[in-house]
N, C-alpha and C positions, 0 to 999 in steps of 0.2 A: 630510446625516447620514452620519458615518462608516458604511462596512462594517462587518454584523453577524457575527464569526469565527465558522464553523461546524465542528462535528468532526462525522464519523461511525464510529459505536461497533459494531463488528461482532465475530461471534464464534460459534460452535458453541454449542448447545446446553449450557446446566450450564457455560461456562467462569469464570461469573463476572462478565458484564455489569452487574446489576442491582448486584450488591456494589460494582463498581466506581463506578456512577452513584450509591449511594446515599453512599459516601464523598466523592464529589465534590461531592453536593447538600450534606452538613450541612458540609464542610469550603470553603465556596465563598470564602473570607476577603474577604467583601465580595461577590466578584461574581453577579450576579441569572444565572441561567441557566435557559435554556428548555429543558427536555427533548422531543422529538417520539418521542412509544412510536406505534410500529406498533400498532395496538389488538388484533390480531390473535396478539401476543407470546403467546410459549408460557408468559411468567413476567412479572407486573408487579409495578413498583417498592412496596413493598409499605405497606399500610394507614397505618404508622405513622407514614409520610411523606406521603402521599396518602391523600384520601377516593375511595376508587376505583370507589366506586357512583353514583357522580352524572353527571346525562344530559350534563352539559356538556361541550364539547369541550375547554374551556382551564379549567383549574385551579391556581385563586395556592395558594402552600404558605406555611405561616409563615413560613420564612425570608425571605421576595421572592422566591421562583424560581417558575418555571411548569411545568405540565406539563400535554399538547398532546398528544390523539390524534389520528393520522389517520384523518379520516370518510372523503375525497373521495379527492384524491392529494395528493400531498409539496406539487407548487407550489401547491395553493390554500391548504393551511396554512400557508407559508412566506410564502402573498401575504397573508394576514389577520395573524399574527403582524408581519409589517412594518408593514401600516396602523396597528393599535392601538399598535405603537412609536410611531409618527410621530404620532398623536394624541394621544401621551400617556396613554392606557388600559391600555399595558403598561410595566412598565418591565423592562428586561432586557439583558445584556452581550450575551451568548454565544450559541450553540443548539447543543445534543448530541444528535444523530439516533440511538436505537437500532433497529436494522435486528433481523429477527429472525433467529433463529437457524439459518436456513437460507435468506436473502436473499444475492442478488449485489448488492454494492454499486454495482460498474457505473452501473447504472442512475440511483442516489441520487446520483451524483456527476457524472453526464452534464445534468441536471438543472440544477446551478449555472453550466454552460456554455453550454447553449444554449437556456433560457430568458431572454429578455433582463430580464423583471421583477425574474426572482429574482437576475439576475446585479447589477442595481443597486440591491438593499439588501444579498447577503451574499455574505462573501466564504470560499470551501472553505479550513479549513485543513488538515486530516488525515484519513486514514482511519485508524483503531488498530481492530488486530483481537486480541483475545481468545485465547488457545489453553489448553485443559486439555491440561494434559501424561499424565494419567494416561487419557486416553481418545484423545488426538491421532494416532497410529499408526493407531490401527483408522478412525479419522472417515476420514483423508487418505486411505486406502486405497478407503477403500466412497462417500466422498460429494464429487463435483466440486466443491460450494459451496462445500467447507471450504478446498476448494485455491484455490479463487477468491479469496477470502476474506485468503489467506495472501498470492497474487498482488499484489491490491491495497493491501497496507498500507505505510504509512508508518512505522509501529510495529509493534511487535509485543511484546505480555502473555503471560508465559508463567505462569499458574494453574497451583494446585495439585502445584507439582515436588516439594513433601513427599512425594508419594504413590507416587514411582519412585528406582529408582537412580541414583547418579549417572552411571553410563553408559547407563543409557534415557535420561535426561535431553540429555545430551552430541549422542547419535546424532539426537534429537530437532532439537536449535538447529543440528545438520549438514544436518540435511532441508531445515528449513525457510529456511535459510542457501542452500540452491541453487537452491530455487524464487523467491527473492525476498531478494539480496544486499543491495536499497535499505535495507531495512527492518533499523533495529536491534533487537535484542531484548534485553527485560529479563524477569528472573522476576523475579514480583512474590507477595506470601504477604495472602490472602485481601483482593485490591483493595488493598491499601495502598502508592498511585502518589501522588508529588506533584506538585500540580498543574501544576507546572512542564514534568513528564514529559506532561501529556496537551490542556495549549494550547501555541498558539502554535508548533505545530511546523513549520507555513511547508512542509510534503508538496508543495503545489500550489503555490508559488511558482516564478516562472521566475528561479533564481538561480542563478548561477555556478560553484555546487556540485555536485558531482554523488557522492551519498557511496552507495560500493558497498564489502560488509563487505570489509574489505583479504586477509582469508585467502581471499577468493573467488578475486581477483584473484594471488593469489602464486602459482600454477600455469604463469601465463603468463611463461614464463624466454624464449621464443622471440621472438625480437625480429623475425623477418620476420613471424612470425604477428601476428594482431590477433583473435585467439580466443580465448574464452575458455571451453571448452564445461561446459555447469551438469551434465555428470557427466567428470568427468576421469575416473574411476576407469578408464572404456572405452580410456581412450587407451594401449595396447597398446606404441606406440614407443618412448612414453619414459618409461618406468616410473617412472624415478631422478627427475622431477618430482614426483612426486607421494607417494614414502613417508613423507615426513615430516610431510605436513598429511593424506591422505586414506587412505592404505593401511590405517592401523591402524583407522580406522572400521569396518574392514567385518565385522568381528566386533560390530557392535552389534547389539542385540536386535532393534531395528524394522528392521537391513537384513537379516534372514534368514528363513526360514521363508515366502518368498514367493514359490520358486520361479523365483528367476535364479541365474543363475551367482554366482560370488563374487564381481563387483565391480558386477552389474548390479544395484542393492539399487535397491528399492521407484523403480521409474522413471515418478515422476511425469506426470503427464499437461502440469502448470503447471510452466515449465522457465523458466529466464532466462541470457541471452549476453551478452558484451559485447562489441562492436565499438572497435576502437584502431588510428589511423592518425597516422603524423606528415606525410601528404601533404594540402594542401588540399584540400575539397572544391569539385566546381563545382555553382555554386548550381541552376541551373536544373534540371542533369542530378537532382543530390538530391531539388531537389525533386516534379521528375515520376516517380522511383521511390519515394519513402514517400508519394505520394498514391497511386499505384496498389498498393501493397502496405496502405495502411490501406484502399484502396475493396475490398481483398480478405479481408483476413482481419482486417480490424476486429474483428467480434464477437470475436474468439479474441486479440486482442492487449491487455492488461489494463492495464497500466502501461507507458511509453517514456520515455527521458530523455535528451537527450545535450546535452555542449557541445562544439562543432564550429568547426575550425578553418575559413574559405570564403574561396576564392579572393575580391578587392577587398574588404575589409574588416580594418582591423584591431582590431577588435573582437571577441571572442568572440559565436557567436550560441548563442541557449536555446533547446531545442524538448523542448517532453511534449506528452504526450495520453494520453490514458483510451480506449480502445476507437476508432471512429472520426472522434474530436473532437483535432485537433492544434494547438497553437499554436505561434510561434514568436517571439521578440523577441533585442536587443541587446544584448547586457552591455557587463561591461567591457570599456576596453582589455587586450589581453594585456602584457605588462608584457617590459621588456627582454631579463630571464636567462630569462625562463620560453618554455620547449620549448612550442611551437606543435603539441597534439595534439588529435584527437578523440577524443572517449569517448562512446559511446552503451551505454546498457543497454536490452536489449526482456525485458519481462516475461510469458508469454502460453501460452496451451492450443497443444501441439502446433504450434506456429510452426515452419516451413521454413527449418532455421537454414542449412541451406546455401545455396539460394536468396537469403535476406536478405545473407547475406555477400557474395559474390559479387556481388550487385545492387549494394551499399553501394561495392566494392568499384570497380566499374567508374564511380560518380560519382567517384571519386578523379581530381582535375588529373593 
């Protein structure tokens, strides 16, 4: 049996989750999909779609789709949902996990890796998080989930942007733009994403890509550097970097009133770097520093991606990990004209970016 694609749907409080799942249940053009509500949810999918009073755990909906609360935990719904696949008592494409509104996905997504069960019926495709624009400023500020939340996505929904200006707006997709470069973001007006935008986005694929927002990366003019830091604004030397993408930011509304200097605006706790080298790496040395840097600050390391040039191979190699689960595989060959570089992005609470640098730095052949 093919892998069963799974997303997980995350998102602050009020951003609009439910909206989005219920446009996705009636709009499923054909495909059966299993929703799993955390039963505990602060909002459920409502009546009109769902008989939400009945004691059973799985509920068929008219269209063919399911919906699945958790009584136990994740893997033993995920391990029943699979069985009655395979019997034939369910039928269904997909599975959209919604986490509640104050959940670290982390953990929902650590789940598909290292549970071997669940690893051989389904396969993670994304994490899409949610964000209310008109209330995102004050969440990021007061509640670490939300930043977690924003750390881990592969996407990123931005709700409700009718409700701001367009430079609250703006200052907004800046923030969150530095907490988490992987992640594209769309605004979107009252859930209406096509489905296109919310399968199949391949987040957890080990592929040859490594897509970080480009104005993240335009700071870095320094060609000896391989730094990227997720607040230029501080970097004092070279001003002339940075006026044409960051300086004028800092007159936005969410960077003031918080009590940093002018360029220290709202200094996240969930920060992300990029590391860039055109020197191979040696494998071994590599590898005995990000295994002791995940055996250390796992918990706090949320999302990692790089593709890495390594000494005896010419093949590009792939390496992610969610928190302290790291994988790494093969790609492809690097190809003739193409500049032989590394690229790693680390995603992660208060990460020791000097430390990591440095460390990375001295695996270098």
């Amino acid at each position: 049996m093919a892998l069963i694609p799974t997303t997980i749907l995350t998102g602050f409080l009020g951003s609009g989750k439910t909206t989005l799942l219920k446009r996705v249940l009636t709009e499923a053009h054909g495909q059966k999909i299993a929703i799993i509500e955390n039963e505990f949810g602060e909002e459920n999918i409502d009546s009109d779609i769902l008989v939400s009073d009945t004691q059973e755990q799985i509920i068929q909906m008219s269209n063919g789709c399911i919906c699945c609360t958790i009584r136990e935990d994740l893997r033993t719904t995920l391990q029943t949902l699979a069985a009655q696949k395979r019997k034939g008592e369910l039928h269904f494409d997909r599975v959209v996990i919604e986490t509640t509104g104050l959940a670290d996905p982390g953990p929902v997504a650590q789940t598909f890796f290292m549970d071997d069960e669940v690893a051989e019926s389904f396969l993670l495709d994304s994490i899409l998080t949610l964000v209310d624009a008109k209330h995102a400023a004050q969440q990021l500020n007061d509640r670490q989930e939300a930043r977690r939340q924003v750390g881990f996505a592969d996407q990123i929904f931005i709700s409700k942007a009718d409700l701001v200006s367009p430079a609250e707006l703006d200052a907004l997709k800046h923030r969150l733009g530095h907490m988490n470069p992987r992640a594209p973001q769309k605004v979107v007006h009252f859930g209406e994403v096509s489905l296109a935008e919310v399968f199949d986005l391949r987040g957890f694929n080990l592929n040859a890509k490594l897509d970080i927002d480009p104005d993240f990366l335009m700071d870095d003019h320094t060609d000896h550097g391989h730094v990227h830091d997720a607040h230029p604004g501080h970097d004092t030397a070279h001003p002339e970097q940075h006026d044409h993408e960051h300086g004028e930011h800092c007159a936005h509304p969410s960077h003031q009133g918080e009590g940093h200097g002018h360029h220290h605006h709202h200094d996240d706790d969930v920060k992300s770097f990029v590391f860039k080298s055109d020197r191979p790496f040696d494998p071994a040395k590599l590898e005995d520093f990000l295994g002791a840097i995940v055996n250390v600050y796992g918990p706090r390391m949320l999302r990692y991606k790089g593709v890495l040039n390594m000494k005896g191979t010419e093949r590009k190699v792939i390496f992610q990990g969610v928190h302290q689960l790291m994988g790494s595989d093969l790609g492809p060959l690097w190809t003739e004209n193409e500049a032989k570089m590394s690229k790693m992005v680390f995603i992660g609470i208060d990460l020791p970016k000097d430390i990591l640098l440095q460390g990375l730095d001295q695996c270098l052949v």
